[in-house]
DRENSEMAR-208880 format. One record per residue: x, y, z of N, C-alpha, C in turn; residue in three letters. Coordinates in steps of 0.02 Angstrom, whole numbers. Layout:
REM residues N
      nxx      nyy      nzz     caxx     cayy     cazz      cxx      cyy      czz     r
        X        Y        Z        X        Y        Z        X        Y        Z   ALA
...
***
This chain:
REM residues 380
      nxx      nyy      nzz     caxx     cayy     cazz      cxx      cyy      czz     r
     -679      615     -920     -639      647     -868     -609      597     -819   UNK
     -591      550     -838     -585      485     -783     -638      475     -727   UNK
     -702      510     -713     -735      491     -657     -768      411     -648   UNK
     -785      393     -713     -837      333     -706     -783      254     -684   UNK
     -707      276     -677     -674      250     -636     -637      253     -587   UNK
     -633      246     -518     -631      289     -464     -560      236     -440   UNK
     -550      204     -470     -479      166     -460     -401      171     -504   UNK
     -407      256     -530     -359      265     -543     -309      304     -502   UNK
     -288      262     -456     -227      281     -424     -175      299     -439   UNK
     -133      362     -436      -71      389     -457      -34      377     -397   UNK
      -37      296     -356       16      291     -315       38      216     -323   UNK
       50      205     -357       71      120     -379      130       87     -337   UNK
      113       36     -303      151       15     -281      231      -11     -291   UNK
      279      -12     -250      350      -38     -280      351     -102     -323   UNK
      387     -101     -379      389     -167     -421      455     -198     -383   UNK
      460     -270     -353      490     -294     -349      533     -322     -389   UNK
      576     -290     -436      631     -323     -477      692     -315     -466   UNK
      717     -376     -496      808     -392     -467      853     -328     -476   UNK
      881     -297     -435      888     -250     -448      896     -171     -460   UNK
      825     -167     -453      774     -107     -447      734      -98     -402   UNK
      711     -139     -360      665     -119     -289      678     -161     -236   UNK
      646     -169     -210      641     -196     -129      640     -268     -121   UNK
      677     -287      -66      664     -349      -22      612     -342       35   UNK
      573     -366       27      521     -337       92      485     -419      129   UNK
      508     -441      187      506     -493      232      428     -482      245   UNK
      399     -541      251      334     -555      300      317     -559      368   UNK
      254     -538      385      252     -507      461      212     -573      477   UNK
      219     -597      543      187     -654      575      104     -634      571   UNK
       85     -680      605       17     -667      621      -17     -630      698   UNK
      -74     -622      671      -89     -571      763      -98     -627      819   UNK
     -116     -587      886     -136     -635      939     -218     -654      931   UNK
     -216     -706      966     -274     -721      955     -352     -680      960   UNK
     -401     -685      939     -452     -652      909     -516     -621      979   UNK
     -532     -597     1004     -597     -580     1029     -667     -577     1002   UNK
     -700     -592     1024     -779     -570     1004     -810     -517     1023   UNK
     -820     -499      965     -873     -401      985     -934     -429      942   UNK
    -1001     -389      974    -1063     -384      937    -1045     -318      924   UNK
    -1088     -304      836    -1087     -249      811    -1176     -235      807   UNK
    -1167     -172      844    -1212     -133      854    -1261      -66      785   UNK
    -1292      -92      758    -1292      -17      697    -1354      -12      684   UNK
    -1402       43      652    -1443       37      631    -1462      -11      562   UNK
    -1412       10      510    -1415      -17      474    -1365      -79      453   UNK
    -1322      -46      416    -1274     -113      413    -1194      -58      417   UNK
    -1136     -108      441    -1064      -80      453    -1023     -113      405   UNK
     -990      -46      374     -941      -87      321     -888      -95      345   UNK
     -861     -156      324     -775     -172      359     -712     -140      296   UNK
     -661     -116      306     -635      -80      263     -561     -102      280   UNK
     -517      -80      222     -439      -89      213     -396      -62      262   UNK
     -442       12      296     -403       35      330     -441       78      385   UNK
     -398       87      436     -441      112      493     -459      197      466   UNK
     -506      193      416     -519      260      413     -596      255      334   UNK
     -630      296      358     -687      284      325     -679      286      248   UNK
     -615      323      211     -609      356      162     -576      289      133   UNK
     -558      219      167     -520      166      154     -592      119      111   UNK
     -545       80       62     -593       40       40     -648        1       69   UNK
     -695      -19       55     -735      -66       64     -712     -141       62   UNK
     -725     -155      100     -711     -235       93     -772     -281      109   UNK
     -832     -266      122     -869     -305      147     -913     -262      211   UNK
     -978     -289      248    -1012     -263      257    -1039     -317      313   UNK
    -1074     -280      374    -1088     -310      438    -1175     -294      443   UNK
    -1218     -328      476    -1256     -337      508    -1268     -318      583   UNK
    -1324     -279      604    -1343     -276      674    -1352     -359      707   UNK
    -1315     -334      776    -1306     -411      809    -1266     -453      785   UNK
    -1232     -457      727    -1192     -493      695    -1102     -505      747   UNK
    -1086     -552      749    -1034     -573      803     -963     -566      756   UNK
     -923     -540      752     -845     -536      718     -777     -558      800   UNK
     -750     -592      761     -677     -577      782     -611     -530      776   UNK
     -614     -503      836     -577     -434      822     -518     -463      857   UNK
     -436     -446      825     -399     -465      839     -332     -415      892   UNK
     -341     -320      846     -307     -279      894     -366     -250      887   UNK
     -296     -180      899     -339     -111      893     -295      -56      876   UNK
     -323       -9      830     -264       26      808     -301       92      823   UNK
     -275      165      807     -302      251      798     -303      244      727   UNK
     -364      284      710     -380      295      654     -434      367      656   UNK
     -478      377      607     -506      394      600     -568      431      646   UNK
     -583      465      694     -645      469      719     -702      468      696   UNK
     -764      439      743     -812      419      676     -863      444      780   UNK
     -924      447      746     -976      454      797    -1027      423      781   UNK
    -1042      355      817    -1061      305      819    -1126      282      862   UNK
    -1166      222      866    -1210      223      891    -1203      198      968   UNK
    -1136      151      988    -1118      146     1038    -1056      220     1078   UNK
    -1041      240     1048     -965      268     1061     -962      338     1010   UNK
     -915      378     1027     -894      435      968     -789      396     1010   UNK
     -753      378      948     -704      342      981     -641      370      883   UNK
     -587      355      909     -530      344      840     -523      283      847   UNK
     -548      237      902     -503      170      883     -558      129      840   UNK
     -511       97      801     -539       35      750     -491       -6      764   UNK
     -550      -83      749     -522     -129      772     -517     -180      712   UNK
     -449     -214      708     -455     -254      652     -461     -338      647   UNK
     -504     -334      625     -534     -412      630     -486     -469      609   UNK
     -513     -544      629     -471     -589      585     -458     -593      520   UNK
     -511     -549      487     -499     -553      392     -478     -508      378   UNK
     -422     -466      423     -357     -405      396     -414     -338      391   UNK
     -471     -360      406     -500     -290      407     -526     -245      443   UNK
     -557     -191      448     -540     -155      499     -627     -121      511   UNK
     -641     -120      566     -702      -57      570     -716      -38      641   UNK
     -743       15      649     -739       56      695     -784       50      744   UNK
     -742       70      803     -739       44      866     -820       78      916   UNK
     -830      121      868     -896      176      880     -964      115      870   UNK
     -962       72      843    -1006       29      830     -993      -39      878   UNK
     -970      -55      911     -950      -95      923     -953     -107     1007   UNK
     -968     -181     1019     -993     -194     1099     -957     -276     1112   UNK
     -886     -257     1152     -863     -306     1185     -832     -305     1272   UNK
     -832     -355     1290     -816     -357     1350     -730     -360     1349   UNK
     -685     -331     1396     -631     -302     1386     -606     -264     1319   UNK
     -532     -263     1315     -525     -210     1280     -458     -253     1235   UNK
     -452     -219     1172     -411     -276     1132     -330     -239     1131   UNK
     -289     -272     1115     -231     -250     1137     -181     -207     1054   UNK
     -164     -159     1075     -134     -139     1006      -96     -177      953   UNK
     -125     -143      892      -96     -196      838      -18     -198      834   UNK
       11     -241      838      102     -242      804      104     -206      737   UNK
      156     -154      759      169     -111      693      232     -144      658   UNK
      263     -185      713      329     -210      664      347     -272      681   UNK
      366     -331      648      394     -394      659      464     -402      712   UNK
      419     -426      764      490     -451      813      541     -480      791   UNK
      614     -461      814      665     -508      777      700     -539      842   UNK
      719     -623      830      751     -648      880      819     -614      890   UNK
      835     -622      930      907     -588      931      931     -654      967   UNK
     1012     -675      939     1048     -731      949     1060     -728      989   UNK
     1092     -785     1013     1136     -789     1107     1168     -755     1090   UNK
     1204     -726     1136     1270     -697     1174     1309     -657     1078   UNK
     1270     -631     1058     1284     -606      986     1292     -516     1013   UNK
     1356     -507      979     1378     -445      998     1338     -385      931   UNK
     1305     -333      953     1289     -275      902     1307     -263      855   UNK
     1311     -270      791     1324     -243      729     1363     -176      729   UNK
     1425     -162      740     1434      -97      748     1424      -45      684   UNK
     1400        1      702     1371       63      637     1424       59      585   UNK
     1490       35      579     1538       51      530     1537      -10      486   UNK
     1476      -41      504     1473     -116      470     1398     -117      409   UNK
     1363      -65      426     1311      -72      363     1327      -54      311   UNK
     1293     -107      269     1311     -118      207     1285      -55      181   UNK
     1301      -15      116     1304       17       82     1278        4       20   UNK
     1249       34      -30     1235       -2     -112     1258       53     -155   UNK
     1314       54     -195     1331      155     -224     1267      129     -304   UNK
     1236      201     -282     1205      198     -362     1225      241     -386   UNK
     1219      269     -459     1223      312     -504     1166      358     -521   UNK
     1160      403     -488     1109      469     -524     1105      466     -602   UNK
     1063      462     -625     1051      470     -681      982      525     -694   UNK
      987      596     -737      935      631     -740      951      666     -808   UNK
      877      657     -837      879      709     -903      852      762     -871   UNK
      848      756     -818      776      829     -801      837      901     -748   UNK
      902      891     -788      922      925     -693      986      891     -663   UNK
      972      945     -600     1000      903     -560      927      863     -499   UNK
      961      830     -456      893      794     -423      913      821     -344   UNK
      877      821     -325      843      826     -248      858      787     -220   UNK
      917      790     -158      917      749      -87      871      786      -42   UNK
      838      757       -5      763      791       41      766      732      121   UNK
      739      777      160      757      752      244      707      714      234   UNK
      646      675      181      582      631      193      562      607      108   UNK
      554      571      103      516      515       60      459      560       22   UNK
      468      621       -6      427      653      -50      448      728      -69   UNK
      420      753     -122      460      800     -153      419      877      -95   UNK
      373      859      -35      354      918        1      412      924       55   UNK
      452      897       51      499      893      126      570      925      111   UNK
      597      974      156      651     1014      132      691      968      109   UNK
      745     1034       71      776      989       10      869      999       61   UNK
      881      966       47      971      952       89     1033      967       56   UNK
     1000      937       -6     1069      986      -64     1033      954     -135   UNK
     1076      974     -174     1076      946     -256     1117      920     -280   UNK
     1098      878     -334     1178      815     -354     1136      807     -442   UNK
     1188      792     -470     1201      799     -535     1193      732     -565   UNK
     1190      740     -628     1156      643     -677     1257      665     -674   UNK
     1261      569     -657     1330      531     -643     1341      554     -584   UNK
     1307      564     -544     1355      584     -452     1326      483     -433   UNK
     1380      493     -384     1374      424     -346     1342      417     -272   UNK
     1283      405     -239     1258      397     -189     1254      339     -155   UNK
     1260      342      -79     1261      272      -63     1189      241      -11   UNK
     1166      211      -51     1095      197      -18     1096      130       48   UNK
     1064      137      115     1064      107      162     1000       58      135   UNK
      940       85      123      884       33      110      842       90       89   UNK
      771       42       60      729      104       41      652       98       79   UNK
      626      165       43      544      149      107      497      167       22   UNK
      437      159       46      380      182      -12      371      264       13   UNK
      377      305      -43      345      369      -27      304      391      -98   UNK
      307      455     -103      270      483     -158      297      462     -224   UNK
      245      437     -264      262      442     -332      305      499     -358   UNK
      345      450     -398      391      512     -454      387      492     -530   UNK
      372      508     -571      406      498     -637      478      521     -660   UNK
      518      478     -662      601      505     -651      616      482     -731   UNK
      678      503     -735      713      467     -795      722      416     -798   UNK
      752      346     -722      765      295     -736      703      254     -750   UNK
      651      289     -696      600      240     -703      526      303     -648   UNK
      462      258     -666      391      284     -597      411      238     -549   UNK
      405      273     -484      394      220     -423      390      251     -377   UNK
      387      236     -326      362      271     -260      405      242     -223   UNK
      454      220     -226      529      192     -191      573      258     -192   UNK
      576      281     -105      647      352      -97      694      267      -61   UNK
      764      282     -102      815      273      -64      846      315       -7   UNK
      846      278       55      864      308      137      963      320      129   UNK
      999      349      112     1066      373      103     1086      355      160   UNK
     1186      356      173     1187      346      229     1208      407      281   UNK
     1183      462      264     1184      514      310     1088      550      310   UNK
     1062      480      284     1013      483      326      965      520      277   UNK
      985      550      223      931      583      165      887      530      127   UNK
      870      574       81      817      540       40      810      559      -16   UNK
      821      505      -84      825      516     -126      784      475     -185   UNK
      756      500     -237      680      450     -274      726      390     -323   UNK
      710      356     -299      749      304     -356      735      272     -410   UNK
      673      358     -426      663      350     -517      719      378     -537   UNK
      771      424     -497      821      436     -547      885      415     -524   UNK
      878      353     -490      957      301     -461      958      262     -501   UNK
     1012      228     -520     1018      142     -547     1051      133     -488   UNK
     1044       70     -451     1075       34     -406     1046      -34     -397   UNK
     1092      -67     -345     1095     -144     -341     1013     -134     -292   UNK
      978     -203     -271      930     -197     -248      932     -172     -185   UNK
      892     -136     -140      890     -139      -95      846     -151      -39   UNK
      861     -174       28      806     -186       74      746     -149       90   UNK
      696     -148      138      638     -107      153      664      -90      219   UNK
      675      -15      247      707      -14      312      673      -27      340   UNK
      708      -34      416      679      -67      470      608       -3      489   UNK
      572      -45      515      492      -12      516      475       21      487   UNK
      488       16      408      464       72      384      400       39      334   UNK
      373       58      325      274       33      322      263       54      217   UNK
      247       -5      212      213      -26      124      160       25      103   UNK
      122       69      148       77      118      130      131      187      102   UNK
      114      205       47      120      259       37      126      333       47   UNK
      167      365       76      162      420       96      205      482       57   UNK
      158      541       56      178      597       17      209      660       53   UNK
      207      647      138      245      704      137      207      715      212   UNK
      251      774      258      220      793      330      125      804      312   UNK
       94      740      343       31      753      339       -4      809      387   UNK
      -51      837      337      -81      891      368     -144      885      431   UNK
     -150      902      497     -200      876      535     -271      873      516   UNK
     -327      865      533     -402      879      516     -409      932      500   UNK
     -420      979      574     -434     1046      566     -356     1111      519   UNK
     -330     1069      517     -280     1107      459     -316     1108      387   UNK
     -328     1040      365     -357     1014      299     -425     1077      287   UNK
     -470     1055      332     -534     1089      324     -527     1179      341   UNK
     -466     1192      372     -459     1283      362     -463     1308      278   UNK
     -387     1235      264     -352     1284      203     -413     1243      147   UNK
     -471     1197      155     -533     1175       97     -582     1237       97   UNK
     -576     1256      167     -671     1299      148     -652     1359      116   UNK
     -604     1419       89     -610     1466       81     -632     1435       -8   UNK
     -592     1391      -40     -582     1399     -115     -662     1342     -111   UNK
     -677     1302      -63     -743     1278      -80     -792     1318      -84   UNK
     -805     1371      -44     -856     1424      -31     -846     1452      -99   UNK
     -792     1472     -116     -796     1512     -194     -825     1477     -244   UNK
     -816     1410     -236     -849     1375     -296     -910     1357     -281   UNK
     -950     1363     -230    -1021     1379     -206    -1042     1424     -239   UNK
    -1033     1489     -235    -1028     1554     -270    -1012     1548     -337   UNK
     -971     1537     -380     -958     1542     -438    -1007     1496     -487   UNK
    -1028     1419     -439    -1047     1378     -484    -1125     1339     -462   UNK
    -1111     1355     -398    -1175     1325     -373    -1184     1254     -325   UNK
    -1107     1219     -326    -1109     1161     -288    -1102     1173     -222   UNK
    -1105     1149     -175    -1127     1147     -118    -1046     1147      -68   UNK
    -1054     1190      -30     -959     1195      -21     -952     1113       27   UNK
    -1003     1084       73     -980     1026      103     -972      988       70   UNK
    -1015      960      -13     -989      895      -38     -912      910      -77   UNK
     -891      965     -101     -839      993     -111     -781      976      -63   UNK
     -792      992       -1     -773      975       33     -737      900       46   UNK
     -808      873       57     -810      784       84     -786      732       22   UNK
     -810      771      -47     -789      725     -114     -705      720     -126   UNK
     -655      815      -80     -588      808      -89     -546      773      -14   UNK
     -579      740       26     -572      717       72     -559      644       46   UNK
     -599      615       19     -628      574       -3     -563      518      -57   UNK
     -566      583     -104     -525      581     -177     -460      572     -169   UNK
     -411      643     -112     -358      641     -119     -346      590      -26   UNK
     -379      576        3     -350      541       52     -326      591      124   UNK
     -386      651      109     -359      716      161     -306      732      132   UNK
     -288      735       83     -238      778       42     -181      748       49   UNK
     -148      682       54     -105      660       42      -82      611      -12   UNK
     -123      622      -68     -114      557     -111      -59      594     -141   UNK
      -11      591     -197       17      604     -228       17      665     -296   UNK
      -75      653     -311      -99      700     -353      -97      771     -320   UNK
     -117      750     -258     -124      840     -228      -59      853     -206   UNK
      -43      821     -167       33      859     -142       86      872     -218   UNK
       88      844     -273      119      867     -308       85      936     -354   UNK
       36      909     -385        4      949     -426      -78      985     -404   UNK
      -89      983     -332     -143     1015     -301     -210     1008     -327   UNK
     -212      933     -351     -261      917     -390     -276      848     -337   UNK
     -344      882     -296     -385      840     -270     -428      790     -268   UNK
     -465      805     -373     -531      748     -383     -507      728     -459   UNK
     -437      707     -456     -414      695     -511     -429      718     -578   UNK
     -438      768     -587     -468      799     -656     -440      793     -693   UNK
     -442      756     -760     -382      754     -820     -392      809     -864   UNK
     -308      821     -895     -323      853     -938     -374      847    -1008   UNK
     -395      875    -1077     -428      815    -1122     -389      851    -1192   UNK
     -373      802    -1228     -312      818    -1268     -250      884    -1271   UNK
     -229      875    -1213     -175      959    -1214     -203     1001    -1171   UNK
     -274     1002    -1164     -319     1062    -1126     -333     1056    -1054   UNK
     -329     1107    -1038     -335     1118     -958     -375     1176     -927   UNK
     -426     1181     -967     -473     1263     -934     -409     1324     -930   UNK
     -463     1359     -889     -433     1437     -874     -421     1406     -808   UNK
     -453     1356     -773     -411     1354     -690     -355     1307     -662   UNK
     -312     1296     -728     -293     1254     -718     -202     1286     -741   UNK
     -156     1251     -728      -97     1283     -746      -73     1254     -811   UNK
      -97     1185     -824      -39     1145     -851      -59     1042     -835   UNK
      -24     1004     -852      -38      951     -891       28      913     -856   UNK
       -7      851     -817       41      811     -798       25      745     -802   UNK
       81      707     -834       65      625     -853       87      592     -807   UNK
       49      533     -774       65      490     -722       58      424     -770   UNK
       87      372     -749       89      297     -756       24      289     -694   UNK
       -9      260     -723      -87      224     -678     -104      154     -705   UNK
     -146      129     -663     -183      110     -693     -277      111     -696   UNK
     -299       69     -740     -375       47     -756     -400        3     -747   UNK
     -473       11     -725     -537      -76     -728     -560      -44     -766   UNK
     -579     -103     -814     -648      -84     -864     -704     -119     -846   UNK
     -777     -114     -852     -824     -151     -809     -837     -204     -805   UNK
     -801     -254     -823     -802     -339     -799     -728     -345     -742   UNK
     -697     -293     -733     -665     -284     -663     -599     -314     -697   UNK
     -600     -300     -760     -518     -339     -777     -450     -261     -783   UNK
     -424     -272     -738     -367     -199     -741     -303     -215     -777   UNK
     -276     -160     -798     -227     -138     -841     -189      -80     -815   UNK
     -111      -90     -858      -90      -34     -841      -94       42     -900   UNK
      -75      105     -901      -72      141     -941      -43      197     -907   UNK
      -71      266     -960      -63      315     -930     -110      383     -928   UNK
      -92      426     -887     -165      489     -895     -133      529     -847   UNK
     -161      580     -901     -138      654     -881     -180      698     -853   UNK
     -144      736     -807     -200      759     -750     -186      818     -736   UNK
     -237      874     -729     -231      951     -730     -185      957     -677   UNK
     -141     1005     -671      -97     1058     -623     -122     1091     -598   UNK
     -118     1130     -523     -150     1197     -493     -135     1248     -459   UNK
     -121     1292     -462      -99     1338     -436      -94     1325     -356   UNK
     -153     1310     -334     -177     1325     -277     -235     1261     -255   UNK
     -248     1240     -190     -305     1182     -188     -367     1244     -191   UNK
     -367     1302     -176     -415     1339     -202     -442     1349     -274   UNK
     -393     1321     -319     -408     1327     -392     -452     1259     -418   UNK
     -412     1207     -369     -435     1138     -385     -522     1148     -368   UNK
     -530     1174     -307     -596     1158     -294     -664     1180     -354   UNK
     -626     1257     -355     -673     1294     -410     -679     1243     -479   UNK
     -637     1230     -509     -637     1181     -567     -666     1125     -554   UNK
     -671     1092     -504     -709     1031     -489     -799     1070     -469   UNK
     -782     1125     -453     -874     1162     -464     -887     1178     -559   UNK
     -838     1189     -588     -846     1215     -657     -868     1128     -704   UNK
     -823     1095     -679     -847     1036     -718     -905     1007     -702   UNK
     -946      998     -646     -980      991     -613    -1054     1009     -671   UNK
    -1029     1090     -666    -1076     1139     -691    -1086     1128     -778   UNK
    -1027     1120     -792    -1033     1109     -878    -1044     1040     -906   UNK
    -1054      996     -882    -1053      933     -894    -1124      921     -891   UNK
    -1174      904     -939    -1242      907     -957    -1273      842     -884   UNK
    -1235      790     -889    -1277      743     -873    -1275      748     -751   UNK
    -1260      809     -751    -1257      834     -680    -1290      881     -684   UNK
    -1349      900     -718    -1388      943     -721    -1438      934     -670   UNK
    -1456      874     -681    -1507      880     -612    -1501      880     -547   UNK
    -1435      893     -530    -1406      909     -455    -1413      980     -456   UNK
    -1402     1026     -498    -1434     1092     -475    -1488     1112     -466   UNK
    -1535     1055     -467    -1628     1073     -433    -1591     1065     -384   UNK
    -1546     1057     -322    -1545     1050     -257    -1484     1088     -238   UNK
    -1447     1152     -263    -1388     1185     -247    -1397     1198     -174   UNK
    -1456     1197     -122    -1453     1212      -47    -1482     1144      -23   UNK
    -1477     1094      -68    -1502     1029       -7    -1428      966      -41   UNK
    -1369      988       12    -1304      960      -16    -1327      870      -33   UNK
    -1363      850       23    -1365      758       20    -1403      751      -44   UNK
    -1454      794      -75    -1490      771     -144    -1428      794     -202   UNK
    -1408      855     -187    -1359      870     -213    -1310      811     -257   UNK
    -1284      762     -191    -1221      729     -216    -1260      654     -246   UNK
    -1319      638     -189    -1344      588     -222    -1366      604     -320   UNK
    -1386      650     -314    -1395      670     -403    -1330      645     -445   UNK
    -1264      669     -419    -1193      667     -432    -1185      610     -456   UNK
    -1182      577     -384    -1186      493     -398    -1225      450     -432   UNK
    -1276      472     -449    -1338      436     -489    -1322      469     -569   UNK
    -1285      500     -567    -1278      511     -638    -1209      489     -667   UNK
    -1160      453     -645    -1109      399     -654    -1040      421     -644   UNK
    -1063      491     -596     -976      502     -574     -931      446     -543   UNK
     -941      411     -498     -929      368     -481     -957      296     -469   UNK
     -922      259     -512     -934      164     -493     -943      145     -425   UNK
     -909      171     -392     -929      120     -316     -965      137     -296   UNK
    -1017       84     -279    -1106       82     -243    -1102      113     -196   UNK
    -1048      114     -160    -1027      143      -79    -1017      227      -93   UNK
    -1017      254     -156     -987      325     -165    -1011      351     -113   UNK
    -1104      370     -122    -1136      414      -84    -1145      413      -13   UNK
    -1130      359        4    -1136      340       93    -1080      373      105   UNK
    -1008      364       76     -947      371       90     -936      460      115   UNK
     -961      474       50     -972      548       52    -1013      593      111   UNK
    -1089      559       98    -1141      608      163    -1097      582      243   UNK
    -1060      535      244    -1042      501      324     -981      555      316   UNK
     -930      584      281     -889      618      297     -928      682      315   UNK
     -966      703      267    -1016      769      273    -1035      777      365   UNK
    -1062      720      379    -1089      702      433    -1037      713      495   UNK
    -1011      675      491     -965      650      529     -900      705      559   UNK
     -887      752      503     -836      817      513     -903      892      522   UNK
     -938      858      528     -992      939      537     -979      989      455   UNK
     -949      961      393     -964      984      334    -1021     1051      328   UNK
    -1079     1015      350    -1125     1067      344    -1131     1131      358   UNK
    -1094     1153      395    -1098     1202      425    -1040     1240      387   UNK
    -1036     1238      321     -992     1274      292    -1027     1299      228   UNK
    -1085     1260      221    -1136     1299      166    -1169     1347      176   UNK
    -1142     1398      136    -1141     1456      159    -1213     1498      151   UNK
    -1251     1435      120    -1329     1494      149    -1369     1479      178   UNK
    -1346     1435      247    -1375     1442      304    -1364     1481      347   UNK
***
């Protein structure tokens, strides 16, 4: 089912080729560094991104001294010093939270975008002067989608036909597409300001607009308490239907899809990546979609390929099916000695090789924890 590798991402980054993707300039370095003691019971992991659901990168010690360089909003976390969103990111680009953490003053926000000199006595670029790039629509699928944002959830502006001519200003990273010309997660920015996927443009290369950020994005993100309204009704059902526990349900699609913005869910409402397995897709499933991904195999050497991943009606359908596989899959049997004790629950999960990363189960009970999860299992 793809679980025993938890690094198959259906959001691949832009390929830089002549041509076909982006020019994207380098950002200076930060201001200089502060010292914080980190405060924890046990040990603090430092991560990719200011948010718990972000990779691992390494791991801190009580009393242990770091250099913290800003400070950015992220994530809220409730901590042994602090309940705080800010995380602070250290000299080694990484980041951990500010809830743990004991320094004297306060660090200054991170630069979201590279200062540019501006020349002497140099007059404004007037608007009738940006350059333009015309590409060619090309689509076997249709016609294609101009959209007001960088993903196929954002209203649509009009429709244009394979051979219409568009003129692209620069492009940003948004949601994966599989198009006719090509996969990528590159929308070309038009110059009346739309957005269009340039899996189905040919055009000359173009720039990375101004501030517009290398992370991935799928579409108007949904807030916390939005996420966790529209999770608990279809988690609770799959409590009921199957027996898993509606918070790790919960905390595992938190987890998986990135609070529901990775590309799998916002397109195909598929939260814990469930693949299809030759053609098949259960009764909760709609249908069968192939992404370009890639793979590690366990000496950590990755590849590219591809894999196909169930459709859903509904993130209520997703959840139940992630209780059905759960349930039918022999070697998760011994997580149902604990259907009302969720933390033995997932630890069972994890001990039986759903997931490779050592960090799964911490990752999981600290969201459980941390969002009050619990209090959605419904037989207390």
């Amino acid at each position: 089912m793809g679980y025993r590798t938890r690094r198959l991402l259906a959001v691949p980054m832009m390929a830089l080729t002549a041509g076909a993707g982006l020019v994207v300039a380098s950002s200076p370095a930060q201001a200089a560094a502060a010292t914080a003691t980190v405060k924890v019971n046990s040990t603090l992991m430092t991560r990719s991104g200011p948010s718990l659901a972000s990779r691992v990168t390494g791991s801190l010690r009580d009393g242990q001294r770091v250099s913290a360089v800003c400070r950015v909003t992220g994530q809220p976390v409730r901590g042994s010093v602090r309940t705080t969103d800010q995380w602070d990111r250290l000299s080694t680009n990484s980041y951990i939270t500010h809830a743990y953490v004991r320094m004297s003053g306060s660090l200054p926000l991170c630069a979201t975008t590279s200062p540019q000199a501006s020349p002497v006595r140099a007059k404004p670029k007037p608007a009738a002067e940006v350059t333009y790039r015309t590409g060619t629509v090309r689509s076997a699928d249709g016609s294609v989608n101009i959209r007001t944002g960088p993903g196929t959830s954002y209203p649509v502006k009009r429709a244009v036909a394979t051979g219409a001519k568009v003129q692209g200003v620069c492009g940003v990273v948004g949601q994966l597409v599989n198009g006719t010309v090509r996969s990528t997660t590159q929308w070309n920015r038009l110059s009346d300001g739309s957005y269009i996927s340039h899996a189905y443009v040919v055009t000359p290369t173009l720039h990375l607009c101004p501030g517009a950020s290398l992370t991935p994005v799928t579409g108007p993100a949904l807030t916390t308490d939005q996420f966790l309204k529209a999770a608990v009704p279809g988690a609770q059902k799959g409590w009921r239907e199957y027996g898993v526990p509606a918070s790790v349900t919960i905390a595992q699609a938190i987890l998986e899809s990135g609070w529901g913005r990775s590309s799998l869910s916002v397109t195909d409402s598929n939260y814990f990546g469930i693949k299809c397995q030759n053609g098949r897709y259960g009764s909760l499933a709609k249908g069968c979609h192939v992404y370009n991904t890639s793979e590690c195999d366990a000496a950590g050497k990755c590849f590219a390929t591809t894999a196909t991943f169930r459709i859903y009606a509904s993130m209520a359908n997703s959840f139940r099916d992630h209780g059905n596989f759960l349930r039918v899959n022999s070697r998760y049997k011994p997580a149902f000695g604990y259907t009302k004790d969720a933390n033995k629950f997932i630890w069972q999960v994890w001990k039986a090789g759903y997931a490779t990363d050592p960090n799964y189960f911490t990752k999981v009970t600290t969201l459980m924890a941390s969002y009050h999860l619990y209090q959605y299992d419904i037989w207390r």
